[in-house]
mmCIF file as Biopython writes it, N, C-alpha, C and O atoms, coordinates in Angstrom:
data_model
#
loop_
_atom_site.group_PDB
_atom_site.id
_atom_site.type_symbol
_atom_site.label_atom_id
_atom_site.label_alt_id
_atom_site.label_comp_id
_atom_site.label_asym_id
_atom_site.label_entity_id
_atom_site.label_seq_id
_atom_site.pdbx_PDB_ins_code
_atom_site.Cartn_x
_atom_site.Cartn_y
_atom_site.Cartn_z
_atom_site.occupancy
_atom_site.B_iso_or_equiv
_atom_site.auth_seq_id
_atom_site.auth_asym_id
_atom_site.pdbx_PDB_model_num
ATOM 1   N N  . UNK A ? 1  ? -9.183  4.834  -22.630 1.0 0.0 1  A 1 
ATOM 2   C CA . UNK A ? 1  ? -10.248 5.218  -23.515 1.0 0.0 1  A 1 
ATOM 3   C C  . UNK A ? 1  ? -10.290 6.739  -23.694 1.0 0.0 1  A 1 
ATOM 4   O O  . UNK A ? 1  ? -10.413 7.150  -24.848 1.0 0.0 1  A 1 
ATOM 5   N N  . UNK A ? 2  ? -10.195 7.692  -22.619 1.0 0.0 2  A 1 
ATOM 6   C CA . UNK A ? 2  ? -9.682  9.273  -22.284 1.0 0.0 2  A 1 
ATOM 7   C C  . UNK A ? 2  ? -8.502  9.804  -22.526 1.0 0.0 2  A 1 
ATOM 8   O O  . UNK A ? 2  ? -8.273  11.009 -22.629 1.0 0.0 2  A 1 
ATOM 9   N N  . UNK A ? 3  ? -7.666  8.850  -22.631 1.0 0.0 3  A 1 
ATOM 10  C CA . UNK A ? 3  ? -6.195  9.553  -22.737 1.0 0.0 3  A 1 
ATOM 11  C C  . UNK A ? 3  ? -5.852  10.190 -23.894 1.0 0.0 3  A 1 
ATOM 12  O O  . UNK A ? 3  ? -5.034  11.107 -23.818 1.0 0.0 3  A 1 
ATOM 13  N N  . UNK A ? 4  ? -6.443  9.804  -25.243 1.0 0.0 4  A 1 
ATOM 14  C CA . UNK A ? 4  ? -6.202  10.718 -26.317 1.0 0.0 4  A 1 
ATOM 15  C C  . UNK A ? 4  ? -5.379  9.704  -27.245 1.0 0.0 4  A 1 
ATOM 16  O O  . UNK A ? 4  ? -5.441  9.842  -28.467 1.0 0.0 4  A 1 
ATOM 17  N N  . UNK A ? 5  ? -4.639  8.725  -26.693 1.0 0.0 5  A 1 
ATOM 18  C CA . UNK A ? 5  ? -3.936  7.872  -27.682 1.0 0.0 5  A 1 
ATOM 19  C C  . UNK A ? 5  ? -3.401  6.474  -26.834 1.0 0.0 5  A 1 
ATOM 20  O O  . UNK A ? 5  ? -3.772  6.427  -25.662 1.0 0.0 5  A 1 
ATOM 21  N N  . UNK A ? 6  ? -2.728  5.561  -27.231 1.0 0.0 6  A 1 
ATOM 22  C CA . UNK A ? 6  ? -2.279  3.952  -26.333 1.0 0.0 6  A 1 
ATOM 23  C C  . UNK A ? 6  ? -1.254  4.760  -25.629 1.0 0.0 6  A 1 
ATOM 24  O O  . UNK A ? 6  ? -1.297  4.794  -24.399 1.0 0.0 6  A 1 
ATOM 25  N N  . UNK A ? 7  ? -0.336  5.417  -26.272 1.0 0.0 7  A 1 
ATOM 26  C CA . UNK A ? 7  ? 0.471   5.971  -25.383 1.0 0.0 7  A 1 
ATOM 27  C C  . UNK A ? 7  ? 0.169   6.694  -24.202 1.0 0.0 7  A 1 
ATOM 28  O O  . UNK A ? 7  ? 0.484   6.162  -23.138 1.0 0.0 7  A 1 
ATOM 29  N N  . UNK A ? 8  ? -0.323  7.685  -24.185 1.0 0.0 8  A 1 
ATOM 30  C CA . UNK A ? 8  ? -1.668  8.481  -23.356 1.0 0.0 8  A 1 
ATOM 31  C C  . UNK A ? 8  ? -1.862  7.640  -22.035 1.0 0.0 8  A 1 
ATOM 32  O O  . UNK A ? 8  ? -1.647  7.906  -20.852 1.0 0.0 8  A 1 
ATOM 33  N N  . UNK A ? 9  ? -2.431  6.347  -22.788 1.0 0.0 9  A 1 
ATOM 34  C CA . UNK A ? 9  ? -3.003  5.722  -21.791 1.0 0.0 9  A 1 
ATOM 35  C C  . UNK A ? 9  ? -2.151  4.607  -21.114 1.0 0.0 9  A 1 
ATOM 36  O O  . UNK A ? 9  ? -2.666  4.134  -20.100 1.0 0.0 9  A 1 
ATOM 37  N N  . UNK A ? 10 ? -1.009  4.126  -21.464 1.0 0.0 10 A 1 
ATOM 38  C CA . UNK A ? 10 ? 0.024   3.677  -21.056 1.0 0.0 10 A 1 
ATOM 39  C C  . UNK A ? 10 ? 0.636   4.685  -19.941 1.0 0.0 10 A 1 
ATOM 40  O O  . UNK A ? 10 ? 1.132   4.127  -18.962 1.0 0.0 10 A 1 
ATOM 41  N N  . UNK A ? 11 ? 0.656   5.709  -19.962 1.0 0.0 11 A 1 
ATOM 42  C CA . UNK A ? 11 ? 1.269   6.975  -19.046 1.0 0.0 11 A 1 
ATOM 43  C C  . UNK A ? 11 ? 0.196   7.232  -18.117 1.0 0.0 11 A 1 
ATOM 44  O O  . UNK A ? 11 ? 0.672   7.431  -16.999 1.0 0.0 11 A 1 
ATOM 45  N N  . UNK A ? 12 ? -0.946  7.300  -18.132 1.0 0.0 12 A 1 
ATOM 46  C CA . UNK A ? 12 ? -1.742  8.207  -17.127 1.0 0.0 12 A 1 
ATOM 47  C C  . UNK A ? 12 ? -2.038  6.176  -15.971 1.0 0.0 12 A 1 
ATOM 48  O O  . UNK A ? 12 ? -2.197  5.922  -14.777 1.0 0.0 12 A 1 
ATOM 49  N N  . UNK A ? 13 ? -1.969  5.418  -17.079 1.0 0.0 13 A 1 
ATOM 50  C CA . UNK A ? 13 ? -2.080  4.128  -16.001 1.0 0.0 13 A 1 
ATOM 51  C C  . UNK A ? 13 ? -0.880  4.152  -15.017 1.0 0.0 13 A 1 
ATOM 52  O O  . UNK A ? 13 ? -0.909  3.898  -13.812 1.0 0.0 13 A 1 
ATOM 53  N N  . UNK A ? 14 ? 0.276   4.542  -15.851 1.0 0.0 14 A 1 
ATOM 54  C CA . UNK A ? 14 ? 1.938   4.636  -14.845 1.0 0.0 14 A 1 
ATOM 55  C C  . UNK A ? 14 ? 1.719   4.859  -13.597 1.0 0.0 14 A 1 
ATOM 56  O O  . UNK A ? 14 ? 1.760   4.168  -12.579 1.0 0.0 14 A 1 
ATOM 57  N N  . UNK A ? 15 ? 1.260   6.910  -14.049 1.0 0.0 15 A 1 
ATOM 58  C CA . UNK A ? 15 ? 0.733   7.567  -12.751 1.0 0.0 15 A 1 
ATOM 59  C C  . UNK A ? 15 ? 0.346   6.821  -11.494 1.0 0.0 15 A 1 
ATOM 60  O O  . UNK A ? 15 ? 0.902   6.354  -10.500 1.0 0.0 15 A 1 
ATOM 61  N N  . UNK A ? 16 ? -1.378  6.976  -12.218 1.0 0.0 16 A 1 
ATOM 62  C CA . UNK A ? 16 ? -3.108  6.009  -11.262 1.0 0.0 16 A 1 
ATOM 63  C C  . UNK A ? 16 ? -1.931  5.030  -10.650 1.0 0.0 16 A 1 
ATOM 64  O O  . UNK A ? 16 ? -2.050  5.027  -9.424  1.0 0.0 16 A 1 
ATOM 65  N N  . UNK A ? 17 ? -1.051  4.362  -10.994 1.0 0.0 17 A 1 
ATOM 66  C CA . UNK A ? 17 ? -0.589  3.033  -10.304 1.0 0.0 17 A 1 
ATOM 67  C C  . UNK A ? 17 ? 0.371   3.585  -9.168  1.0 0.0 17 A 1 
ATOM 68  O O  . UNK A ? 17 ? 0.544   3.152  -8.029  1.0 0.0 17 A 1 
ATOM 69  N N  . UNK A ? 18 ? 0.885   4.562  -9.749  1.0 0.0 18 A 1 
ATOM 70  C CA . UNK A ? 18 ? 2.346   5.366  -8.666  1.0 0.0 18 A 1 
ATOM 71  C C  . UNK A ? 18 ? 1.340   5.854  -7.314  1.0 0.0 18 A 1 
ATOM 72  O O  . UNK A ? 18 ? 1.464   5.463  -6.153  1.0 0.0 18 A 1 
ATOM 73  N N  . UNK A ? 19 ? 0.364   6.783  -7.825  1.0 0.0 19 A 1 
ATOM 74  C CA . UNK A ? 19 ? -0.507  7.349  -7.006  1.0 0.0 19 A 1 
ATOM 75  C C  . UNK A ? 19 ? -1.084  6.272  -6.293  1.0 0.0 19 A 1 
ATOM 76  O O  . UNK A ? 19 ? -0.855  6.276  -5.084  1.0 0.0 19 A 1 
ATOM 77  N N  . UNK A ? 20 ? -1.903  5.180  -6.825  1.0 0.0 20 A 1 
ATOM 78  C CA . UNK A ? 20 ? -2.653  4.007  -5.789  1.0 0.0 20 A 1 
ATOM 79  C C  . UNK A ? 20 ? -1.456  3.404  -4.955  1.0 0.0 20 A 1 
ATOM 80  O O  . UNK A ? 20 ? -1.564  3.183  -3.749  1.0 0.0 20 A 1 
ATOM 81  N N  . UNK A ? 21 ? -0.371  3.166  -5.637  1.0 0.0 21 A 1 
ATOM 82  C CA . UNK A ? 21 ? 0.545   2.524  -4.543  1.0 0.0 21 A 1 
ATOM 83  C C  . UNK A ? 21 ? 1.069   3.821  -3.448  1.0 0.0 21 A 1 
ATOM 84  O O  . UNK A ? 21 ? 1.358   3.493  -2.297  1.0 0.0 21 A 1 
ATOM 85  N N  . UNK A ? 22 ? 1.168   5.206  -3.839  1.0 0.0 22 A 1 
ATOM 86  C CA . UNK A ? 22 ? 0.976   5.577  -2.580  1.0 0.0 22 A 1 
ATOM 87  C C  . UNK A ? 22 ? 0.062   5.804  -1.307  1.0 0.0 22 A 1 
ATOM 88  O O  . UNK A ? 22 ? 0.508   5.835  -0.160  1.0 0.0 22 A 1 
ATOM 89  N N  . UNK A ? 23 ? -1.267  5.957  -1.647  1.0 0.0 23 A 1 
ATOM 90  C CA . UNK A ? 23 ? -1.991  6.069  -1.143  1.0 0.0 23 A 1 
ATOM 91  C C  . UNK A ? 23 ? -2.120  4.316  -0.243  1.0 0.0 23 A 1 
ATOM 92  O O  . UNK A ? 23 ? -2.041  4.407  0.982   1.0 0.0 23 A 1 
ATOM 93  N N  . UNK A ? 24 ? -2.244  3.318  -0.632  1.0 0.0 24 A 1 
ATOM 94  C CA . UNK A ? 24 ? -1.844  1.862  -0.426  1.0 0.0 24 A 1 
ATOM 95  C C  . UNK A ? 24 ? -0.897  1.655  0.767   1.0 0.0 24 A 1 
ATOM 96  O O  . UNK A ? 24 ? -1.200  0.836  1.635   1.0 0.0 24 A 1 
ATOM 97  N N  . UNK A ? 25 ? 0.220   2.356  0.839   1.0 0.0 25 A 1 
ATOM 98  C CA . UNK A ? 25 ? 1.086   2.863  1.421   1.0 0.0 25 A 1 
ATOM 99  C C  . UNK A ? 25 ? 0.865   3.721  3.286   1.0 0.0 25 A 1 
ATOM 100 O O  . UNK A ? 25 ? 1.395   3.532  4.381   1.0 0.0 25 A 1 
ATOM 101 N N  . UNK A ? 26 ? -0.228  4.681  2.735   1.0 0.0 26 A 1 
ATOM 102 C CA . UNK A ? 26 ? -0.507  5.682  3.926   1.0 0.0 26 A 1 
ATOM 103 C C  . UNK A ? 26 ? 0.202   6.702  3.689   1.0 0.0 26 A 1 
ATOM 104 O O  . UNK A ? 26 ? 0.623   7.324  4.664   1.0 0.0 26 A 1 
ATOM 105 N N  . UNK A ? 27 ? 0.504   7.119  2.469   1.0 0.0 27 A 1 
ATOM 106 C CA . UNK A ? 27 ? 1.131   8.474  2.163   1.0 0.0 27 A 1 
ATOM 107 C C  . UNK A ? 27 ? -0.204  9.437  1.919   1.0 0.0 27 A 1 
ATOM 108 O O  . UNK A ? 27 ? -1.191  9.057  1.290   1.0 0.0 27 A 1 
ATOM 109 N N  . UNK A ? 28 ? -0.043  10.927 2.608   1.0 0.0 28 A 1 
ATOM 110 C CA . UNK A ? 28 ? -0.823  11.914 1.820   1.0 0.0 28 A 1 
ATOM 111 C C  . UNK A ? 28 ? -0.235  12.323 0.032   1.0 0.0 28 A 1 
ATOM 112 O O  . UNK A ? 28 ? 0.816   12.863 -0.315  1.0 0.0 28 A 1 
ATOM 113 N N  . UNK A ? 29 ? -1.343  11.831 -0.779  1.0 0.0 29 A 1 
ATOM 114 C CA . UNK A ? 29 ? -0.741  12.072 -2.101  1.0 0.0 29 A 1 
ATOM 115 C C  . UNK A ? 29 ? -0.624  13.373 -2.695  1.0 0.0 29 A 1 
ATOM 116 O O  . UNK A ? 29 ? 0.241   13.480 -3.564  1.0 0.0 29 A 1 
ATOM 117 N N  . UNK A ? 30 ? -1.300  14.369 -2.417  1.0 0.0 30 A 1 
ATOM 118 C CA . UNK A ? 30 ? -0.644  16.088 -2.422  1.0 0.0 30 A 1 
ATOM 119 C C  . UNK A ? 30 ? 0.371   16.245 -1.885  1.0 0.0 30 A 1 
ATOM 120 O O  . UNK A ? 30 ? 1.026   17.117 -2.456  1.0 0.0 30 A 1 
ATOM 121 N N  . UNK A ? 31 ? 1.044   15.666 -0.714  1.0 0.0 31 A 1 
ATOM 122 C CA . UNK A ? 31 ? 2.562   15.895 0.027   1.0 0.0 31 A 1 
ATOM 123 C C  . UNK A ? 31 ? 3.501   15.019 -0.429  1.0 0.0 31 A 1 
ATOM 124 O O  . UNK A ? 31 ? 4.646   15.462 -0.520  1.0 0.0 31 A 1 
ATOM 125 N N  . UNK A ? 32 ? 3.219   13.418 -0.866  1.0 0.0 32 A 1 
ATOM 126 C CA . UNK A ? 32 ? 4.082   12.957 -1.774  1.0 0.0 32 A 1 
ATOM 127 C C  . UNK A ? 32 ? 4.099   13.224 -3.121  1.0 0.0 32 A 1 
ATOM 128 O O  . UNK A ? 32 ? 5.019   12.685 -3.737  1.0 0.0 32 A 1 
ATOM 129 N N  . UNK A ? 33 ? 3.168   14.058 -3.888  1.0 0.0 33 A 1 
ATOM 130 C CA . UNK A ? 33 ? 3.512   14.534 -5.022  1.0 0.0 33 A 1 
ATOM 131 C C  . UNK A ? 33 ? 4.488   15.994 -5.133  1.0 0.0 33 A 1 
ATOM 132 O O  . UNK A ? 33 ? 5.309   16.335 -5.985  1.0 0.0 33 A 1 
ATOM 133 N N  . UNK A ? 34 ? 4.047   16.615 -3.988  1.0 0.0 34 A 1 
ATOM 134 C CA . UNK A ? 34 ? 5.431   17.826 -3.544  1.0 0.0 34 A 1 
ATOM 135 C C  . UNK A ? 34 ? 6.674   17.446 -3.206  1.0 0.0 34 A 1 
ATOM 136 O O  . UNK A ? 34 ? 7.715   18.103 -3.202  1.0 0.0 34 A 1 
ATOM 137 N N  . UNK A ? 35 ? 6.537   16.693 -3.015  1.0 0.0 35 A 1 
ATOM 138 C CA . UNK A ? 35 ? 7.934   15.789 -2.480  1.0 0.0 35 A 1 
ATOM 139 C C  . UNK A ? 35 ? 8.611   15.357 -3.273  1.0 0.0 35 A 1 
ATOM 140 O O  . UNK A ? 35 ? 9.836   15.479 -3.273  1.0 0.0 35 A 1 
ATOM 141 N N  . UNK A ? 36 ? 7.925   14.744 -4.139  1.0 0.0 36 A 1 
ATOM 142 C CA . UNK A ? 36 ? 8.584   14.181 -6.045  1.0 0.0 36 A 1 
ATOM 143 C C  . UNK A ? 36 ? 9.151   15.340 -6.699  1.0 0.0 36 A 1 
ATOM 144 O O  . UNK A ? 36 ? 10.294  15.491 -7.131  1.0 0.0 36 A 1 
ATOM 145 N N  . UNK A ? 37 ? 8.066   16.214 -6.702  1.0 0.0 37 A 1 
ATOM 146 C CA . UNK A ? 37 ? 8.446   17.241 -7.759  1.0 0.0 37 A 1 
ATOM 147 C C  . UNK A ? 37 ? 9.377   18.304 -7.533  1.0 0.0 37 A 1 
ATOM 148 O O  . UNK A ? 37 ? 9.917   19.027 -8.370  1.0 0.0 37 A 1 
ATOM 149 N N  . UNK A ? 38 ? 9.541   18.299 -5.778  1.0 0.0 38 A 1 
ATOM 150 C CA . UNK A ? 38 ? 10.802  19.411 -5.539  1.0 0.0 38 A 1 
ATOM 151 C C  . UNK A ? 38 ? 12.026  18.661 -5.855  1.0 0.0 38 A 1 
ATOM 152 O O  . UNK A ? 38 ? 12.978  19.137 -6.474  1.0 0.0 38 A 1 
ATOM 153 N N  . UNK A ? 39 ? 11.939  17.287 -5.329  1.0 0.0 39 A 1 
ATOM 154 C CA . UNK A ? 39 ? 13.238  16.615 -5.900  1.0 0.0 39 A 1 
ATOM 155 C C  . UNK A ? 39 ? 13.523  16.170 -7.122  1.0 0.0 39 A 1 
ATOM 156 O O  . UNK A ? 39 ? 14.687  16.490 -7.364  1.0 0.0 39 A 1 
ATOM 157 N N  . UNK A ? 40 ? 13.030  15.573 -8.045  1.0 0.0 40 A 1 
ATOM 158 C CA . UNK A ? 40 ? 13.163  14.954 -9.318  1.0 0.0 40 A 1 
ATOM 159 C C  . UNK A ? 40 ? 13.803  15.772 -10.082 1.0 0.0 40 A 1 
ATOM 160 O O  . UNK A ? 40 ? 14.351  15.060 -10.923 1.0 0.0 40 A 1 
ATOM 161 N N  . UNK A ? 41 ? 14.072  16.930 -10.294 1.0 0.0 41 A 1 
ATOM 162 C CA . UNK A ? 41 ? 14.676  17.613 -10.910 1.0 0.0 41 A 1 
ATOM 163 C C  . UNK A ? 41 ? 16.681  17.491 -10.270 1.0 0.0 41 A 1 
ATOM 164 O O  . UNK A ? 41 ? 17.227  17.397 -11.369 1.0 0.0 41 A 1 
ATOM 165 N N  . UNK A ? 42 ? 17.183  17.475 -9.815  1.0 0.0 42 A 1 
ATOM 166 C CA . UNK A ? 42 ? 18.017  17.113 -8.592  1.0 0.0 42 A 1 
ATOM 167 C C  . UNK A ? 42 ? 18.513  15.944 -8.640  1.0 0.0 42 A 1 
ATOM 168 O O  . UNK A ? 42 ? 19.726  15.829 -8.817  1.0 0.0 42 A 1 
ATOM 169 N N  . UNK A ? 43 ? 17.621  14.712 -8.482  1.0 0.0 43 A 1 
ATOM 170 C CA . UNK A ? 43 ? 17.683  13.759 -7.896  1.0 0.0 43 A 1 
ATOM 171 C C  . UNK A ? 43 ? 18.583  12.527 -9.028  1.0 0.0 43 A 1 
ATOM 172 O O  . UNK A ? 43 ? 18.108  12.301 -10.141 1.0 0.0 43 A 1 
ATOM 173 N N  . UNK A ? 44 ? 20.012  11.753 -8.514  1.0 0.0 44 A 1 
ATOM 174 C CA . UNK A ? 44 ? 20.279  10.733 -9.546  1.0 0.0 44 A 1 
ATOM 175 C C  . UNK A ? 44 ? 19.469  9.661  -10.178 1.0 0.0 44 A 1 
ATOM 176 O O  . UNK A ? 44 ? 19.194  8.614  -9.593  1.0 0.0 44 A 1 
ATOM 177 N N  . UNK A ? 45 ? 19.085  9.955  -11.420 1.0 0.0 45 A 1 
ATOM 178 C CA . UNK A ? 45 ? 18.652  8.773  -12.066 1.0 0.0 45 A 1 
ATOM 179 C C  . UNK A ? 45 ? 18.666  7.448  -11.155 1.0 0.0 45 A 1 
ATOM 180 O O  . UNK A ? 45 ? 17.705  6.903  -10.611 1.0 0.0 45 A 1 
ATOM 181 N N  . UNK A ? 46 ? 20.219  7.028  -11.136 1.0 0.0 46 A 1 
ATOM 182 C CA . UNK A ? 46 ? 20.478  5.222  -10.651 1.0 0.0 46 A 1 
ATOM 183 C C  . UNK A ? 46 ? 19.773  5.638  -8.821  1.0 0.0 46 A 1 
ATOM 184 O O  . UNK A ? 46 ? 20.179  4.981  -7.862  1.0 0.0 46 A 1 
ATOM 185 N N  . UNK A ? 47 ? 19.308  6.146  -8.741  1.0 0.0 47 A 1 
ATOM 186 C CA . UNK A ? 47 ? 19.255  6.321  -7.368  1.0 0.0 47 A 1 
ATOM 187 C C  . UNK A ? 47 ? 17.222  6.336  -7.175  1.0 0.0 47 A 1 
ATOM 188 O O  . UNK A ? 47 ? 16.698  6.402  -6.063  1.0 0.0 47 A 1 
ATOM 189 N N  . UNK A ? 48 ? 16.285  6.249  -8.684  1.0 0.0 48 A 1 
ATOM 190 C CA . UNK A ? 48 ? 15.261  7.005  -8.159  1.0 0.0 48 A 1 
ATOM 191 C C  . UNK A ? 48 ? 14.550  5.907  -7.166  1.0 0.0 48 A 1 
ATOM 192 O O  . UNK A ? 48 ? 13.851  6.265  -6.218  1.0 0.0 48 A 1 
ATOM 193 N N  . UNK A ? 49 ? 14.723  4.972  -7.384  1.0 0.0 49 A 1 
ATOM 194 C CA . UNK A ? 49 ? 13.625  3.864  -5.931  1.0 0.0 49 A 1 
ATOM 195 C C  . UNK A ? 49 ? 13.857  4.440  -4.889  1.0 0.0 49 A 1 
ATOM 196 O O  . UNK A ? 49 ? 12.955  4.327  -4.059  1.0 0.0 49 A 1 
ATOM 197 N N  . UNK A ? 50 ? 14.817  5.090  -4.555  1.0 0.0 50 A 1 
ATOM 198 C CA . UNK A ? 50 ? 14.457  6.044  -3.157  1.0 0.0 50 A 1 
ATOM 199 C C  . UNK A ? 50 ? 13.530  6.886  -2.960  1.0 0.0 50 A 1 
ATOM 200 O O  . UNK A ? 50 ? 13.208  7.277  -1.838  1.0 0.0 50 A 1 
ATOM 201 N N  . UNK A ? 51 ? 13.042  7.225  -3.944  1.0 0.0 51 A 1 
ATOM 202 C CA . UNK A ? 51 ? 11.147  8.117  -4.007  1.0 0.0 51 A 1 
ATOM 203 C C  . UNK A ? 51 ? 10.253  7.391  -4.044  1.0 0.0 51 A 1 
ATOM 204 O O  . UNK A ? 51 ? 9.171   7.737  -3.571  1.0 0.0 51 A 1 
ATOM 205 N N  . UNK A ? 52 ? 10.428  6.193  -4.603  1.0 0.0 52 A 1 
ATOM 206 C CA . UNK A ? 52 ? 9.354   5.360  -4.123  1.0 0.0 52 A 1 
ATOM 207 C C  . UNK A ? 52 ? 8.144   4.941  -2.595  1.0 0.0 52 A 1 
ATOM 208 O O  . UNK A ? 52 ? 8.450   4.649  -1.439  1.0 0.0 52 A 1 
ATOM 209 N N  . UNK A ? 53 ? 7.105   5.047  -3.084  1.0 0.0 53 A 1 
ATOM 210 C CA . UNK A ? 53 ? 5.933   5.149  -2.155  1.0 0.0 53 A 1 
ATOM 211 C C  . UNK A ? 53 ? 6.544   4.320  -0.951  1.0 0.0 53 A 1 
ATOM 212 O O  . UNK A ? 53 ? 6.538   4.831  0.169   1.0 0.0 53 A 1 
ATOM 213 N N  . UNK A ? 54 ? 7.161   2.836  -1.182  1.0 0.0 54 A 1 
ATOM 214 C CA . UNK A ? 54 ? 7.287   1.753  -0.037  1.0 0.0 54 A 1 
ATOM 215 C C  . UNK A ? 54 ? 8.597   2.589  0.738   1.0 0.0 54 A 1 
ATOM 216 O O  . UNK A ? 54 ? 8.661   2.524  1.965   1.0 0.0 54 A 1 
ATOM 217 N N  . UNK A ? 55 ? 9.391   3.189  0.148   1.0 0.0 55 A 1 
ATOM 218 C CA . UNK A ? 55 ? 10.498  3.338  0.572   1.0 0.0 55 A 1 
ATOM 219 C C  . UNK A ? 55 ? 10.430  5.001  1.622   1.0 0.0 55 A 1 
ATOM 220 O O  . UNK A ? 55 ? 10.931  5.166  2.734   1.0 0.0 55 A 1 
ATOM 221 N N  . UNK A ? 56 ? 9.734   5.908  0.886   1.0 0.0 56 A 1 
ATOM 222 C CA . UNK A ? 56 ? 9.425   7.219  2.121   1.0 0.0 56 A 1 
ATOM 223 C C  . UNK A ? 56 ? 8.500   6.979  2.710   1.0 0.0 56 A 1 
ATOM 224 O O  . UNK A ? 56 ? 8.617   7.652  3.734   1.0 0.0 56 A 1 
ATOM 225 N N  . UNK A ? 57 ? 7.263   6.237  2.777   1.0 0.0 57 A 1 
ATOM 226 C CA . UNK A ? 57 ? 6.357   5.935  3.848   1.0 0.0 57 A 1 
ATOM 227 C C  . UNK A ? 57 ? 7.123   5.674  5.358   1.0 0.0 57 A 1 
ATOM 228 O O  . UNK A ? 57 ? 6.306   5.756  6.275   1.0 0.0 57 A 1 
ATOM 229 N N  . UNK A ? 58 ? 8.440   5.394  5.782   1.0 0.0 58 A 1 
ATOM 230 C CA . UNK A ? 58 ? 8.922   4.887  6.475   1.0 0.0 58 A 1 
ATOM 231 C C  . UNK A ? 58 ? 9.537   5.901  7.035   1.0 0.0 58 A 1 
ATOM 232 O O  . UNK A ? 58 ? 9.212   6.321  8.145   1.0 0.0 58 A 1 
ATOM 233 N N  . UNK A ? 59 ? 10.713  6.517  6.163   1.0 0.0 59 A 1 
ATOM 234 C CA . UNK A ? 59 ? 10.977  7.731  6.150   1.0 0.0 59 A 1 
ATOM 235 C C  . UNK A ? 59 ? 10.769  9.386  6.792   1.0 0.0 59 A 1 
ATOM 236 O O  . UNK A ? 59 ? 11.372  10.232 7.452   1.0 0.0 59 A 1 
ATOM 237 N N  . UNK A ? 60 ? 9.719   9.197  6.217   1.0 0.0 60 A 1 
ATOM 238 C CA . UNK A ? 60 ? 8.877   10.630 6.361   1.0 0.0 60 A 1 
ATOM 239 C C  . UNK A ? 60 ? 7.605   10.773 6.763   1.0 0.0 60 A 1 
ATOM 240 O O  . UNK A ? 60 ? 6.700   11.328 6.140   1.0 0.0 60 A 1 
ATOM 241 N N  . UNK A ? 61 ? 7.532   10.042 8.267   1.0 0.0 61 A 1 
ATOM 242 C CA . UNK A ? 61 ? 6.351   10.290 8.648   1.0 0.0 61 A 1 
ATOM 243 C C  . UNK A ? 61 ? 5.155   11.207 8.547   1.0 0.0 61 A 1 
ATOM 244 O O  . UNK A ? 61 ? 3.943   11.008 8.625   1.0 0.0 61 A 1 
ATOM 245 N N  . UNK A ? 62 ? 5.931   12.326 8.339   1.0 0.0 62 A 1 
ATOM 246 C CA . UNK A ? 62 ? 5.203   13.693 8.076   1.0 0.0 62 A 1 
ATOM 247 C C  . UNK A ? 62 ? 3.963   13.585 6.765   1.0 0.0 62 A 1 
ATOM 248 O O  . UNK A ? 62 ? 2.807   14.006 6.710   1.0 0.0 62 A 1 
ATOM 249 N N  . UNK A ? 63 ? 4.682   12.941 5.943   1.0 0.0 63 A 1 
ATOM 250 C CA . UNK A ? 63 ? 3.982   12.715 5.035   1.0 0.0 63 A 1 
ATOM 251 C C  . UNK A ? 63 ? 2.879   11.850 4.813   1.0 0.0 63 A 1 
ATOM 252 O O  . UNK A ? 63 ? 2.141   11.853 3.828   1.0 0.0 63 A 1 
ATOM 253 N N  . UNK A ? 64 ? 2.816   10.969 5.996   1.0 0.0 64 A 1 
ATOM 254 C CA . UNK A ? 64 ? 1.856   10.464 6.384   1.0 0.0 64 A 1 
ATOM 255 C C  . UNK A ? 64 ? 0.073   10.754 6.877   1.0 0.0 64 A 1 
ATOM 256 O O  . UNK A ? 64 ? -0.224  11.531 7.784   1.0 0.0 64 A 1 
ATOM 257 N N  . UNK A ? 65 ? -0.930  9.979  6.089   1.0 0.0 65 A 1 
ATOM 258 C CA . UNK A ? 65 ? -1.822  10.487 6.573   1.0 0.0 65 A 1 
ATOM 259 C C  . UNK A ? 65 ? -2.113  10.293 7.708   1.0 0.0 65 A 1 
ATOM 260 O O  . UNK A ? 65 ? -1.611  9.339  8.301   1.0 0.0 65 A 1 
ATOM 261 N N  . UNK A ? 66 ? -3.065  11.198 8.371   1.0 0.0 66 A 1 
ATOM 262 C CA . UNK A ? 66 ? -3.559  11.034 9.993   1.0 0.0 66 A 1 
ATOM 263 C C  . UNK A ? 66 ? -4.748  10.049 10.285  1.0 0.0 66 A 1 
ATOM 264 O O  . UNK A ? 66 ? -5.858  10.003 9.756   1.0 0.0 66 A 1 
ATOM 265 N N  . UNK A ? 67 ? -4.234  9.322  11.218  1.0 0.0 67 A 1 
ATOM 266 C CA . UNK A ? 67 ? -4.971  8.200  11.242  1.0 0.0 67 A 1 
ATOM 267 C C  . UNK A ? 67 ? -6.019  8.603  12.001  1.0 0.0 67 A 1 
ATOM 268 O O  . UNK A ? 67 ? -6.935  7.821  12.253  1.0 0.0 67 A 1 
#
């Protein structure tokens, strides 16, 4: 309804969903969004499910919130 257009709002739902499944997860989402953005630039296309929330939660404890 905010996004400005269907497209808009097709994209910012992408996000909200990337973001809830990390957080879902037990990722801190300021440290997995640093984490995306230093790599994605870098990173192979056929390769991106390795950034995925299920897949570094395991990974990178660090990035984990404190329980």
């Amino acid at each position: 309804m905010f996004a400005g257009s269907d497209d808009g709002g097709e994209r910012a739902a992408a996000i909200y969903s990337l973001l809830g499944t990390a957080q879902l997860n037990g990722l801190n989402i300021e440290a997995y969004l640093r984490y995306l953005f230093e790599r994605l630039p870098d990173h192979p296309i056929n390769r991106v499910h390795e950034l995925l929330p299920w897949n570094l939660a395991t990974e990178i404890p660090a990035m984990r919130l404190a329980a």
